[in-house]
VMD Tcl script that builds the backbone (N, CA, C; Angstrom):
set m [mol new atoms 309]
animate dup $m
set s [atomselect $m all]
$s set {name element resname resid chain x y z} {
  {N N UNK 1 A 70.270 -50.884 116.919}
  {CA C UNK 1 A 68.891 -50.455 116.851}
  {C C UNK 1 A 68.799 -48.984 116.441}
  {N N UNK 2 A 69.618 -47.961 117.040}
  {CA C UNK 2 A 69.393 -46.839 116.858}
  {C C UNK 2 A 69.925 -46.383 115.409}
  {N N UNK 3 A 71.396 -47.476 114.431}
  {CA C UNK 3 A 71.525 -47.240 113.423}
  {C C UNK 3 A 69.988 -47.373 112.291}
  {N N UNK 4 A 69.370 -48.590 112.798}
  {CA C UNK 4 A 68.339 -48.756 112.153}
  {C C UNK 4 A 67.384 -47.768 111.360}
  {N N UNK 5 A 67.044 -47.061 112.685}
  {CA C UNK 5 A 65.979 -46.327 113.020}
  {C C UNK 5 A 66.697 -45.127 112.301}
  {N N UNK 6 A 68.063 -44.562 112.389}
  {CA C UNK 6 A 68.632 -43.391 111.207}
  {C C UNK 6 A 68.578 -43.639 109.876}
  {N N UNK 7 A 68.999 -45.225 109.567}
  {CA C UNK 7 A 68.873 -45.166 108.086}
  {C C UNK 7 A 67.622 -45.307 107.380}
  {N N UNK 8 A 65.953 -45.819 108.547}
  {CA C UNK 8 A 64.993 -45.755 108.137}
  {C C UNK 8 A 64.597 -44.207 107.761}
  {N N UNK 9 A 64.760 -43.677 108.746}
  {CA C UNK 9 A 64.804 -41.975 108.973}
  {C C UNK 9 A 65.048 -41.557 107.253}
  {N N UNK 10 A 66.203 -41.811 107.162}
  {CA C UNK 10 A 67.264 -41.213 106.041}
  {C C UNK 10 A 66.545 -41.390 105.032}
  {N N UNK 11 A 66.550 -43.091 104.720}
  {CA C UNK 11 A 65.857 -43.500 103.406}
  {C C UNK 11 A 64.018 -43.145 103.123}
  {N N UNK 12 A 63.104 -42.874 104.122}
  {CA C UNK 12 A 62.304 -42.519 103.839}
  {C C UNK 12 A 62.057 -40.939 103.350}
  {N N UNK 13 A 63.502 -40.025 103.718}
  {CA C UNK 13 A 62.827 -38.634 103.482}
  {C C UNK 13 A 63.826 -38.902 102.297}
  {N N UNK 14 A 65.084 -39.410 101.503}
  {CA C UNK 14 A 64.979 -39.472 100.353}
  {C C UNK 14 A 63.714 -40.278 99.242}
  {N N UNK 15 A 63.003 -40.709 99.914}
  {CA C UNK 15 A 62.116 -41.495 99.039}
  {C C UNK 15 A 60.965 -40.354 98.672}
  {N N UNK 16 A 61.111 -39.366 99.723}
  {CA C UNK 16 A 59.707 -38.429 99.305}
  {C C UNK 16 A 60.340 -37.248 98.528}
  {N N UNK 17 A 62.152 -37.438 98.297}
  {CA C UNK 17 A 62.785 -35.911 97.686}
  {C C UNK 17 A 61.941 -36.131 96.132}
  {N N UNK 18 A 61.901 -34.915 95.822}
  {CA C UNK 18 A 61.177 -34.475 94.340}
  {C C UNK 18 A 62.905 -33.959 94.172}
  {N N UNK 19 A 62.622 -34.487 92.505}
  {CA C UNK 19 A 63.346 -33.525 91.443}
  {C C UNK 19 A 62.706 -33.137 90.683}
  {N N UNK 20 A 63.453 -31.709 90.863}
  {CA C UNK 20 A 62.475 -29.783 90.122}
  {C C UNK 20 A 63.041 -29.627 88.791}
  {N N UNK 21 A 62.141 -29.604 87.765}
  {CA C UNK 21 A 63.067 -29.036 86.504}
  {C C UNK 21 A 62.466 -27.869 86.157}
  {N N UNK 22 A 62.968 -27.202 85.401}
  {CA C UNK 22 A 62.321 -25.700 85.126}
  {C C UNK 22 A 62.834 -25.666 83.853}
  {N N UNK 23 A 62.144 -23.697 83.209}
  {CA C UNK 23 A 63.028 -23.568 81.804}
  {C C UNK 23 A 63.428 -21.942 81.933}
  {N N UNK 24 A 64.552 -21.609 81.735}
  {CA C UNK 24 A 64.357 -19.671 81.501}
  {C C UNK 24 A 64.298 -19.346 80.035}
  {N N UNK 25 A 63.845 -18.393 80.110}
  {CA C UNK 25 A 63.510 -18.126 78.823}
  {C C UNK 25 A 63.675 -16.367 78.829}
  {N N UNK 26 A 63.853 -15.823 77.511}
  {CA C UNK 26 A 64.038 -14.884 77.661}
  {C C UNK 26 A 62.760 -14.274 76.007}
  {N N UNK 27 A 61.864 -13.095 75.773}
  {CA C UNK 27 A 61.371 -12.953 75.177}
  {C C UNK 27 A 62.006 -11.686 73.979}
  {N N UNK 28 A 62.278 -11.789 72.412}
  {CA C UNK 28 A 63.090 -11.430 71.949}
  {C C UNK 28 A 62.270 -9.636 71.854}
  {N N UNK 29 A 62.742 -8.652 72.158}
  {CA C UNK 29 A 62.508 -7.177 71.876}
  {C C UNK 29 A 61.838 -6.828 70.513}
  {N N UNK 30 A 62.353 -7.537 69.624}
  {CA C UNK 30 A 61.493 -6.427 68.660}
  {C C UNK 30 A 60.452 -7.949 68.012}
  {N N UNK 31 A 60.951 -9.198 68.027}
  {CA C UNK 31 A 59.556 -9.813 67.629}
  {C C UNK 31 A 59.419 -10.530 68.209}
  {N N UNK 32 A 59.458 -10.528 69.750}
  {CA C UNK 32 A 58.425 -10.831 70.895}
  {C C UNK 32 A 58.391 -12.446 70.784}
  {N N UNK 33 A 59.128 -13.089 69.689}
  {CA C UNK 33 A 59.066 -14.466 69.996}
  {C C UNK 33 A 59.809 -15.419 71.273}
  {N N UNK 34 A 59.509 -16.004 71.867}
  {CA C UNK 34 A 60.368 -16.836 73.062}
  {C C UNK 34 A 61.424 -17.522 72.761}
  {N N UNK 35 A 62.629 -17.482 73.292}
  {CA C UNK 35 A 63.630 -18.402 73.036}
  {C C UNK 35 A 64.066 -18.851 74.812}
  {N N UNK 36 A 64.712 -19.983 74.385}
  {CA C UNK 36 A 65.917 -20.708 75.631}
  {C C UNK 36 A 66.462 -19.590 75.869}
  {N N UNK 37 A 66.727 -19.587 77.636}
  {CA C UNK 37 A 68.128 -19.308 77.831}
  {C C UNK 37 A 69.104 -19.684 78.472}
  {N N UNK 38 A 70.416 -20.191 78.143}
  {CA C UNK 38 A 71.429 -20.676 79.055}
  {C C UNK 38 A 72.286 -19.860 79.643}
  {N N UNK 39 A 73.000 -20.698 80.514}
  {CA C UNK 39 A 74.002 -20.048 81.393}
  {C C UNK 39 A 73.416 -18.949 82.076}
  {N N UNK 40 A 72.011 -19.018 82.612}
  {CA C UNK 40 A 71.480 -18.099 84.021}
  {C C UNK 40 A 71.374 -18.737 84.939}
  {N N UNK 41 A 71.787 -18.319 86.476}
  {CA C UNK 41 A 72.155 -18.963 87.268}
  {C C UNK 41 A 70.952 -18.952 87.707}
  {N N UNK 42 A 70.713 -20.135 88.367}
  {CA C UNK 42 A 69.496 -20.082 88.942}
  {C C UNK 42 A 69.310 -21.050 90.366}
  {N N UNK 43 A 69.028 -20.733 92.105}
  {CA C UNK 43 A 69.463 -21.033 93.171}
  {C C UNK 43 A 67.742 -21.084 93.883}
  {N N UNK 44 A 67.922 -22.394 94.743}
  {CA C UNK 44 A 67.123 -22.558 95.939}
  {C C UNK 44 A 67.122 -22.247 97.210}
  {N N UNK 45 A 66.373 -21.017 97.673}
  {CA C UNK 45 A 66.310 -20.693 99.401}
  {C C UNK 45 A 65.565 -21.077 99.913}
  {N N UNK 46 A 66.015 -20.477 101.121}
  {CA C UNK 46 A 64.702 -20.862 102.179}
  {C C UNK 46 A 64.046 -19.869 101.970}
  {N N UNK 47 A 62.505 -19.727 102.952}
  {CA C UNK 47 A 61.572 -18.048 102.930}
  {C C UNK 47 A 62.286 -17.529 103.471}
  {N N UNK 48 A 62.865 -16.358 102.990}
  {CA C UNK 48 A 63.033 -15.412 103.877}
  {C C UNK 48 A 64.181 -15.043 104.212}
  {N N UNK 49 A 64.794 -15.776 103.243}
  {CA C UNK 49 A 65.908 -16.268 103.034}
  {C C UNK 49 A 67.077 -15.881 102.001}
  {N N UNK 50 A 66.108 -15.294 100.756}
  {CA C UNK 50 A 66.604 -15.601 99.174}
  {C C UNK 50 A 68.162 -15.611 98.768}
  {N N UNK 51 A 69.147 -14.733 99.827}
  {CA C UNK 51 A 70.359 -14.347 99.435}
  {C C UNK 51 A 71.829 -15.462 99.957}
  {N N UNK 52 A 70.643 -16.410 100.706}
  {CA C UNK 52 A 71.498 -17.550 100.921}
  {C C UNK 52 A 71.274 -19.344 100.139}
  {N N UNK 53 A 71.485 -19.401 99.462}
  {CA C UNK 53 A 71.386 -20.787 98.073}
  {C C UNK 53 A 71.654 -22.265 98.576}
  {N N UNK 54 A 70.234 -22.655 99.125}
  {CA C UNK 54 A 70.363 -24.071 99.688}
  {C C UNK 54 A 71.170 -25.210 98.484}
  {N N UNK 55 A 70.416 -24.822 96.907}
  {CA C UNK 55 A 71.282 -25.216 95.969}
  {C C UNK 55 A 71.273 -24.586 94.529}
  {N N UNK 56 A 72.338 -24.096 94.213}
  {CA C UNK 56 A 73.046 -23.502 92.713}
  {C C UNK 56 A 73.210 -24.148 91.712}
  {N N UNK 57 A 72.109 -23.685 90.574}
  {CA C UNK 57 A 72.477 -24.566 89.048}
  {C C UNK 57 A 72.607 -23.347 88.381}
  {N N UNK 58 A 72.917 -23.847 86.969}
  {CA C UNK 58 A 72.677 -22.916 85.657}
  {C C UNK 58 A 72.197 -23.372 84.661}
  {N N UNK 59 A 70.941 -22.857 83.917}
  {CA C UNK 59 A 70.430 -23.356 82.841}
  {C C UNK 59 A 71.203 -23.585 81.838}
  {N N UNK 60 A 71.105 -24.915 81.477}
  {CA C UNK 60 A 71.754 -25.171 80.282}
  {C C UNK 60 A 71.697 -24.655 78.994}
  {N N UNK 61 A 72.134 -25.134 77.660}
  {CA C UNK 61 A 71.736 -24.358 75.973}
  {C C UNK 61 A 70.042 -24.638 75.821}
  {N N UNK 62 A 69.332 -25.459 76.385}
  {CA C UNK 62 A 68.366 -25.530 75.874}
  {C C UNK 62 A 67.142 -24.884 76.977}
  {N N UNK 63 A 67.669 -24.182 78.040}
  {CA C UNK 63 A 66.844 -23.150 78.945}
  {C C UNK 63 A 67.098 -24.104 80.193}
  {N N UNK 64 A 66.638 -25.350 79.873}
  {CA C UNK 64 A 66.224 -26.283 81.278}
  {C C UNK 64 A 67.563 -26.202 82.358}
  {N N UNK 65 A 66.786 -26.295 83.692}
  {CA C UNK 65 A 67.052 -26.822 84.286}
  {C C UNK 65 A 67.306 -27.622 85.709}
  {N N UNK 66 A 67.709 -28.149 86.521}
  {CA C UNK 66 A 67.508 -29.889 86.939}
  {C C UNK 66 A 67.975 -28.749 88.314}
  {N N UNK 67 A 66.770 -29.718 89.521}
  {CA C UNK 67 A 67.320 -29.668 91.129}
  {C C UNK 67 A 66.820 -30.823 91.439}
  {N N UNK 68 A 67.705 -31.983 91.337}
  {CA C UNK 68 A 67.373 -33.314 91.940}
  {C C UNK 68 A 67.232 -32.911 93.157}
  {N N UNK 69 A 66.395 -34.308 93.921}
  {CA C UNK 69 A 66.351 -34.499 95.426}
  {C C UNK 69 A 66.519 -33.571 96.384}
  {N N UNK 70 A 65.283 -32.678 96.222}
  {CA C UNK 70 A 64.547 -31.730 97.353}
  {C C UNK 70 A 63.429 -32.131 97.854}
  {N N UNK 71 A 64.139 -31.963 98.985}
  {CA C UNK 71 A 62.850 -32.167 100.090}
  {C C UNK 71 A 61.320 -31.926 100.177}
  {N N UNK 72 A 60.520 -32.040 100.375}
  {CA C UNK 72 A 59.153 -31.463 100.117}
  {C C UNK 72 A 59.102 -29.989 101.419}
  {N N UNK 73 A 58.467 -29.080 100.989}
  {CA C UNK 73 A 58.508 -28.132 101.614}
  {C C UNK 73 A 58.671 -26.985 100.551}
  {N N UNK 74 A 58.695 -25.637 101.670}
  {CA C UNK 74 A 58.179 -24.207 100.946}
  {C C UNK 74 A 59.529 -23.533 101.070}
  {N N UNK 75 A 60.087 -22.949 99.378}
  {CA C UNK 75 A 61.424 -22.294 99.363}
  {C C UNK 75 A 60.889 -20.876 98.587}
  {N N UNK 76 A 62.241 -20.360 98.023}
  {CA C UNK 76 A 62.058 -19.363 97.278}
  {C C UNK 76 A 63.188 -19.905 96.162}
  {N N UNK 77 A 62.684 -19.259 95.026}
  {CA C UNK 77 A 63.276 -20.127 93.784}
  {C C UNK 77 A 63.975 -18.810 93.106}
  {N N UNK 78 A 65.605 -18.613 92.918}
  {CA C UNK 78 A 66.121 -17.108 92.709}
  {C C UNK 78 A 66.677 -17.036 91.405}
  {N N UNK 79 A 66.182 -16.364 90.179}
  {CA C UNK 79 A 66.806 -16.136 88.943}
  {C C UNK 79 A 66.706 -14.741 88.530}
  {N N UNK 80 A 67.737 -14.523 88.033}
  {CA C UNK 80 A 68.149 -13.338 87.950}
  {C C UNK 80 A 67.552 -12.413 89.175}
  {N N UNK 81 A 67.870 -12.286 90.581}
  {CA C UNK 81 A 67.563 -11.269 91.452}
  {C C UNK 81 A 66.357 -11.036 91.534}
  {N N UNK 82 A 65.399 -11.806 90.934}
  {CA C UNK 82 A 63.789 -12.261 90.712}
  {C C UNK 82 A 63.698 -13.671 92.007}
  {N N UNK 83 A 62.751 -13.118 92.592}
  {CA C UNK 83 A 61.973 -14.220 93.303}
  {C C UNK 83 A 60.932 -14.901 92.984}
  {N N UNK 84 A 60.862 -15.981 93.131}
  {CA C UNK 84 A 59.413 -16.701 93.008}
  {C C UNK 84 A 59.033 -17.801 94.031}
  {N N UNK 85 A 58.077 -17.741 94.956}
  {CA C UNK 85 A 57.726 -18.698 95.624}
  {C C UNK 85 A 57.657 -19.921 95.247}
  {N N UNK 86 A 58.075 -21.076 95.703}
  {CA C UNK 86 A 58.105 -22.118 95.467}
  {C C UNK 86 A 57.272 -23.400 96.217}
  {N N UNK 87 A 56.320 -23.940 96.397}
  {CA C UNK 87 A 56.283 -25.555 97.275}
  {C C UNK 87 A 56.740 -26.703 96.533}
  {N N UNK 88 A 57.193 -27.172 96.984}
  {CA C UNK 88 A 57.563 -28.666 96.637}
  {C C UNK 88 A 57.074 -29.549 97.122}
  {N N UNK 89 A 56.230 -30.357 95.956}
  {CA C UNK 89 A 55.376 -31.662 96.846}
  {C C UNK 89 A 56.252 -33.019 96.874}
  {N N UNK 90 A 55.159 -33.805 97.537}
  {CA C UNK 90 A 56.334 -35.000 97.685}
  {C C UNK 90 A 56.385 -35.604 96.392}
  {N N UNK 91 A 56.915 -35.406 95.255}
  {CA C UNK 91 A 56.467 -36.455 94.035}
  {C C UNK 91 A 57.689 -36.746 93.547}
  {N N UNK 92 A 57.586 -37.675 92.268}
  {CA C UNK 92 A 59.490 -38.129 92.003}
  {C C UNK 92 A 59.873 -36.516 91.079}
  {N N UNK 93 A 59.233 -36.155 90.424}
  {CA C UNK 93 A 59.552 -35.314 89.510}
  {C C UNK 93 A 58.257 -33.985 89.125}
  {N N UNK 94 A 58.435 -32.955 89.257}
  {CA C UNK 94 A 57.579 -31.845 89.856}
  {C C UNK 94 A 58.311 -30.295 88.872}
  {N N UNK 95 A 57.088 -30.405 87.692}
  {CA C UNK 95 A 57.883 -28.821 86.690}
  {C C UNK 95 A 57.651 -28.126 87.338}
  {N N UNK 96 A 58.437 -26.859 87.143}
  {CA C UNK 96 A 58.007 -25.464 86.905}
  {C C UNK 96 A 57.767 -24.794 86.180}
  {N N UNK 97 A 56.803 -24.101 86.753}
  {CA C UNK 97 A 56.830 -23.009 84.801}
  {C C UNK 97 A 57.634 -22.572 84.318}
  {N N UNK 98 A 57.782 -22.092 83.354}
  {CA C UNK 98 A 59.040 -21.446 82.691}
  {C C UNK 98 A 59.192 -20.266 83.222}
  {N N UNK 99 A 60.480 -19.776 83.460}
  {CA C UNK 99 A 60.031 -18.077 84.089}
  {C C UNK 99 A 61.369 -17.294 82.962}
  {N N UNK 100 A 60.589 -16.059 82.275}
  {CA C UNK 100 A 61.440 -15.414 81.724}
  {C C UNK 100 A 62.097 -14.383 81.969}
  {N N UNK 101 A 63.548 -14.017 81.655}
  {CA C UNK 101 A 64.187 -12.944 81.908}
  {C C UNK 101 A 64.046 -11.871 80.905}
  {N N UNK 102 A 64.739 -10.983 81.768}
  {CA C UNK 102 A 65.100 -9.806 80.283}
  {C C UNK 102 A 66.071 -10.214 79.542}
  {N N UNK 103 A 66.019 -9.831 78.362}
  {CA C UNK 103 A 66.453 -9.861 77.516}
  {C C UNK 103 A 68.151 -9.212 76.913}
}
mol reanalyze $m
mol bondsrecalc $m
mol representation Tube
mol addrep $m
């Protein structure tokens, strides 16, 4: 009975995880046009939190990129030593804006 009741547990809060995709981008200096950027690391905290990384990706060649199966709830979202508040609702799949670096 009590296994039951864990794997109901389990399987319902994966059923409400969202996967986060995002893009970095970086804006070019002298003609200001937007491009991708890869290989910036980019990590999920808690509030209050930022310097500890619930989970670590890196944008791929084409800017994007992927945080499957997070929980719903309020983090901080860390690229390049830049913070940005984050909520996560319960949905299957949930963008972010693009956020750009320097260059």
């Amino acid at each position: 009975m009590k296994n039951r009741m864990i794997l109901r547990t389990l399987a319902a809060s994966l059923a409400q995880a969202t996967d986060l995709r995002g893009r970095v981008e970086v804006r070019h200096p002298y003609t200001k046009m937007i491009y991708p950027r890869g290989g910036i690391a980019v990590h999920l905290a808690a509030p209050g939190r930022p310097q500890t990384p619930l989970r670590r990706v890196f944008s791929g060649p084409d800017g994007m990129y992927y945080l499957p199966g997070v929980p719903p709830g309020n983090y901080v979202l860390v690229v390049n030593n830049s913070q940005f508040p984050l909520s996560v609702r319960p949905l299957p799949v949930q963008d972010i804006q693009p956020i750009q670096v320097p260059s």
